[in-house]
ChimeraX commands (.cxc) that place a marker at each C-alpha (Angstrom):
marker #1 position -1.59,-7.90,-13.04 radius 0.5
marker #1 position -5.14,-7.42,-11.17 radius 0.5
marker #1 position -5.59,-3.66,-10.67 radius 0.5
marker #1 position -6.86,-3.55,-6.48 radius 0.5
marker #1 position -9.73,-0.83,-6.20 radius 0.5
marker #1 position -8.62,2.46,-5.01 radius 0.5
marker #1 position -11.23,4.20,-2.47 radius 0.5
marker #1 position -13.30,7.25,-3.44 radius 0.5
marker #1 position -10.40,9.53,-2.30 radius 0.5
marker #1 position -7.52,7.97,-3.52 radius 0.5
marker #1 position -5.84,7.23,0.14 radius 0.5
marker #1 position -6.28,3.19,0.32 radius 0.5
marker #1 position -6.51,0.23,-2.17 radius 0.5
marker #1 position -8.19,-3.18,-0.83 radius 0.5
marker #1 position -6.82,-6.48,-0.98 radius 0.5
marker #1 position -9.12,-9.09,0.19 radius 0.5
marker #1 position -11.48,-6.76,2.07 radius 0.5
marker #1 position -8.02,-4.77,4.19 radius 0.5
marker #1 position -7.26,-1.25,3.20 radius 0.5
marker #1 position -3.66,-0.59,2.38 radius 0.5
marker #1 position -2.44,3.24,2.55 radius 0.5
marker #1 position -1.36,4.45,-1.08 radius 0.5
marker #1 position 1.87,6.49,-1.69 radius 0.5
marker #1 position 1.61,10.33,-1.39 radius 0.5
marker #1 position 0.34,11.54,-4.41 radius 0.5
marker #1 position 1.93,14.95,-3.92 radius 0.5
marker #1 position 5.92,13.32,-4.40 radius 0.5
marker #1 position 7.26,14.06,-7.60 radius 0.5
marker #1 position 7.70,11.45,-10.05 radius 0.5
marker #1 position 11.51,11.58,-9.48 radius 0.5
marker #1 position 11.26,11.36,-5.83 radius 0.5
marker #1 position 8.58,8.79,-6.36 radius 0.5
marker #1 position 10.60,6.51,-7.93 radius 0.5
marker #1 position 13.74,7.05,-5.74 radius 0.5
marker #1 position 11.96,5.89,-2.83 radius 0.5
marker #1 position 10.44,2.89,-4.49 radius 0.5
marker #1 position 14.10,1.68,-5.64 radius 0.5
marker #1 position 15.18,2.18,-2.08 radius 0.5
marker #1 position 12.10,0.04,-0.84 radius 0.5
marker #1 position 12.89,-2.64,-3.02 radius 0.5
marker #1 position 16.54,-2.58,-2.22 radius 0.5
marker #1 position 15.77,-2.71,1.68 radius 0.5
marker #1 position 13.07,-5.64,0.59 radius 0.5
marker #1 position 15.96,-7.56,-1.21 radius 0.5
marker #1 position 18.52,-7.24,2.10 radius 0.5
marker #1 position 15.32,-8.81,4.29 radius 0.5
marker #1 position 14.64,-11.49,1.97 radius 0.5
marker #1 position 18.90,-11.96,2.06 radius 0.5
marker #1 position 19.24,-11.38,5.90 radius 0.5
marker #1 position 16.46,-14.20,6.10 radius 0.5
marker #1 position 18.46,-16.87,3.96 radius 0.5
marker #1 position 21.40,-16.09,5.86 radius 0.5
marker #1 position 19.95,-16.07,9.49 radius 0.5
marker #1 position 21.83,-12.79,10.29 radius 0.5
marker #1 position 19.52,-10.76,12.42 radius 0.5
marker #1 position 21.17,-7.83,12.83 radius 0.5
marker #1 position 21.35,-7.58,9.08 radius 0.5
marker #1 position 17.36,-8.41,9.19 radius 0.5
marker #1 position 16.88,-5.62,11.33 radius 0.5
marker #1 position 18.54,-2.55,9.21 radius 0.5
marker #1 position 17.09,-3.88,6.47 radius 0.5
marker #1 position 13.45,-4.43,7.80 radius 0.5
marker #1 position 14.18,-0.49,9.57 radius 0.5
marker #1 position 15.28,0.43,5.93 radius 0.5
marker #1 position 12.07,-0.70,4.36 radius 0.5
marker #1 position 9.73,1.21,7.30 radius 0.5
marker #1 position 12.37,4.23,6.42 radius 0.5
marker #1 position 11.23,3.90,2.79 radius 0.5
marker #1 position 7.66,3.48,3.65 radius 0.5
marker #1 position 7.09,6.22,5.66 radius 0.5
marker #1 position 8.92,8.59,3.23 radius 0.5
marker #1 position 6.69,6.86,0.79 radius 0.5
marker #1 position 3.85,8.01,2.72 radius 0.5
marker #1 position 2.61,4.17,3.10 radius 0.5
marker #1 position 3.06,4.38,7.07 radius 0.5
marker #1 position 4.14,7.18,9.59 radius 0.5
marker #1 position 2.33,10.61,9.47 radius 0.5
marker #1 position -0.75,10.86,6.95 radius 0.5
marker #1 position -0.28,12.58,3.85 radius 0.5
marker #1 position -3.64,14.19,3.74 radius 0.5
marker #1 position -4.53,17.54,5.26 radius 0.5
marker #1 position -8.17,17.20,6.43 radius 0.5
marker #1 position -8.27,15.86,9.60 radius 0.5
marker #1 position -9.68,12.29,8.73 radius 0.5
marker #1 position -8.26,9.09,10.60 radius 0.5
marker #1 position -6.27,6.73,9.08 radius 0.5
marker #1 position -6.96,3.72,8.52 radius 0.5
marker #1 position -4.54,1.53,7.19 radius 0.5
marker #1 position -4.89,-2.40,7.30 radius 0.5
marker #1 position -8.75,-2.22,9.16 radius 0.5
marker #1 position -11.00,-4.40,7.09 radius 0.5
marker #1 position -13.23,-1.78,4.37 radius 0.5
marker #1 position -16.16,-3.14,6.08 radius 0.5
marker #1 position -15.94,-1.53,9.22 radius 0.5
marker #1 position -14.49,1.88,8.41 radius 0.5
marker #1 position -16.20,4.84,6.65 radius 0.5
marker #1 position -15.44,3.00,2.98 radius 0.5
marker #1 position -18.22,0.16,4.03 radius 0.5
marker #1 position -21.22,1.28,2.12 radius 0.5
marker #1 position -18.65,1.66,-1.48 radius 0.5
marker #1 position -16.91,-1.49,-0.72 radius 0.5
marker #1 position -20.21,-3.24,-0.20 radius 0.5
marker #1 position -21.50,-1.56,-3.07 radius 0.5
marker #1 position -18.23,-3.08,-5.32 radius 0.5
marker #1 position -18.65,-6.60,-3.75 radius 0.5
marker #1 position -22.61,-6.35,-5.26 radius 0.5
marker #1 position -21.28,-4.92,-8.46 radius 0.5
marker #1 position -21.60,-7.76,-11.03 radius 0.5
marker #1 position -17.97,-9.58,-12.05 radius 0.5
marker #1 position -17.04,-8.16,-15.60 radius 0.5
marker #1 position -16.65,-11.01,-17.94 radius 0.5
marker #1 position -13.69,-11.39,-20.35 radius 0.5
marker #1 position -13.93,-9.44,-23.84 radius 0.5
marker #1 position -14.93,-11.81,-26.55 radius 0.5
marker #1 position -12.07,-12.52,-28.51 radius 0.5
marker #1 position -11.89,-13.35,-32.07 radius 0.5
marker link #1:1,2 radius 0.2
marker link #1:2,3 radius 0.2
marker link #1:3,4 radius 0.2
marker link #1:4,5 radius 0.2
marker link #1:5,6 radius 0.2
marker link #1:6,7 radius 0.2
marker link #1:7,8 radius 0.2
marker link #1:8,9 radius 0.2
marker link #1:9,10 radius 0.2
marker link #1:10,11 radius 0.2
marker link #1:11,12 radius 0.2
marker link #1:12,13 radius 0.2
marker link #1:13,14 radius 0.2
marker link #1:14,15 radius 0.2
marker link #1:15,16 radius 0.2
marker link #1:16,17 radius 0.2
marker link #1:17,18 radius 0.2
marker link #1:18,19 radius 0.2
marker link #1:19,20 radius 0.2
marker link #1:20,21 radius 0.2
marker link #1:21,22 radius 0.2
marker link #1:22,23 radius 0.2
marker link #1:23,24 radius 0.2
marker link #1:24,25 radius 0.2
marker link #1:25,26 radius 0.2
marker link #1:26,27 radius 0.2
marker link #1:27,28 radius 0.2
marker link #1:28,29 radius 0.2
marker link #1:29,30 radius 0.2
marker link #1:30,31 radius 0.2
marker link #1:31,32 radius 0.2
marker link #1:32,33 radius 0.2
marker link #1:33,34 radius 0.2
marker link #1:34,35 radius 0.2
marker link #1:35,36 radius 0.2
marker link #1:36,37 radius 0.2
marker link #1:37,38 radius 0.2
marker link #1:38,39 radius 0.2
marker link #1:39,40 radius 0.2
marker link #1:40,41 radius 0.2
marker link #1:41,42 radius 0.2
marker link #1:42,43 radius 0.2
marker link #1:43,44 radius 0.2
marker link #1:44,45 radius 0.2
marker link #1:45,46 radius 0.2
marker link #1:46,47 radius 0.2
marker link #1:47,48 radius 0.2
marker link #1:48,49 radius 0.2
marker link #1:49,50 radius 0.2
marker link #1:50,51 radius 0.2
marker link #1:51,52 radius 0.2
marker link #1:52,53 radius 0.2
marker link #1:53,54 radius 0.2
marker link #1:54,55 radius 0.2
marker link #1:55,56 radius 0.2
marker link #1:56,57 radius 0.2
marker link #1:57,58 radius 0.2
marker link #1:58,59 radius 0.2
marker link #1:59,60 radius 0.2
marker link #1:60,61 radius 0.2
marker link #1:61,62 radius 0.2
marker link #1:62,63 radius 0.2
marker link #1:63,64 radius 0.2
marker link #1:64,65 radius 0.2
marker link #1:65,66 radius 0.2
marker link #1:66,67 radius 0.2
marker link #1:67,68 radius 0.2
marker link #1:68,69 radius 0.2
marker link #1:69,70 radius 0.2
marker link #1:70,71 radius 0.2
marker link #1:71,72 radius 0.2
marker link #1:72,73 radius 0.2
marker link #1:73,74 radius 0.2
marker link #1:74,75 radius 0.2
marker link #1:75,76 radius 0.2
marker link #1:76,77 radius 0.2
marker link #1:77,78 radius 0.2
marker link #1:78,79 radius 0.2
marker link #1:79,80 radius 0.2
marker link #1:80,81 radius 0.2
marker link #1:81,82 radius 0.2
marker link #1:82,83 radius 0.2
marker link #1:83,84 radius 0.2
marker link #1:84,85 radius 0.2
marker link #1:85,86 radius 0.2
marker link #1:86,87 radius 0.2
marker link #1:87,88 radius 0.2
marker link #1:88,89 radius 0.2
marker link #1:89,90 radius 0.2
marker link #1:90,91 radius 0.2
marker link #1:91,92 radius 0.2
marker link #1:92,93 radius 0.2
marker link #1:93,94 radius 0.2
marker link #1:94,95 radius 0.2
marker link #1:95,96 radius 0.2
marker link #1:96,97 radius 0.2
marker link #1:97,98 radius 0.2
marker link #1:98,99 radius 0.2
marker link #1:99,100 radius 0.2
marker link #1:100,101 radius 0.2
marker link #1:101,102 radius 0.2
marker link #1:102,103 radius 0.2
marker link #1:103,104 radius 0.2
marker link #1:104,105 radius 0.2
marker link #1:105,106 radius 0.2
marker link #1:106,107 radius 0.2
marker link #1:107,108 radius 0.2
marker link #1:108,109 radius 0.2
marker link #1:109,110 radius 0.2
marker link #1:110,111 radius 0.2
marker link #1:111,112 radius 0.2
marker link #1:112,113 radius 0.2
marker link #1:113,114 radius 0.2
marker link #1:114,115 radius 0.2
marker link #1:115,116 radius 0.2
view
């Protein structure tokens, strides 16, 4: 699996140049992990709801997965105490992360070990 960078401060990781909100760090592992089953559970009843064409079963399940995500600390109320603005799914380039994403993108590409 491709590891996505994680900003300076640990909030966001980028996939193709969008920040994505991380999970609260300050959840215990337990509670972590609990939440993550019940995301994938609610992700399993869309992706069944969908084959089925029953939309009221789509829409608990797609209000089950923003349930889990906001518990997660992925959407909803920021986890972080310092005042700074969230910015979940804005492009890295035109938030405060632009100078160290630019900085990544001019990073040279790490080549495969050699292997022998």
């Amino acid at each position: 699996m491709t590891e996505h960078p994680v900003t300076p401060d640990g909030r966001y990781f980028v996939v193709r140049g969008r920040l994505w909100r991380r999970a609260n760090p300050g959840l215990s592992p337990q509670r972590r992990q609990a939440l993550v089953h019940d995301l994938m559970h609610a992700r399993r009843a869309v992706r069944s709801a969908l084959a089925v064409g029953d939309p009221i079963a789509l829409r608990q399940a797609r209000d089950a997965v923003q349930t889990a995500k906001v518990s997660l600390g992925e959407r909803g109320p920021v986890w972080w105490s310092d005042g700074a603005l969230d910015v979940n799914r804005k492009m890295a380039a035109n938030t405060r992360y632009a100078e160290w994403f630019a900085a990544l993108a001019a990073a040279p590409a790490k080549e495969p070990a050699d292997v022998q």
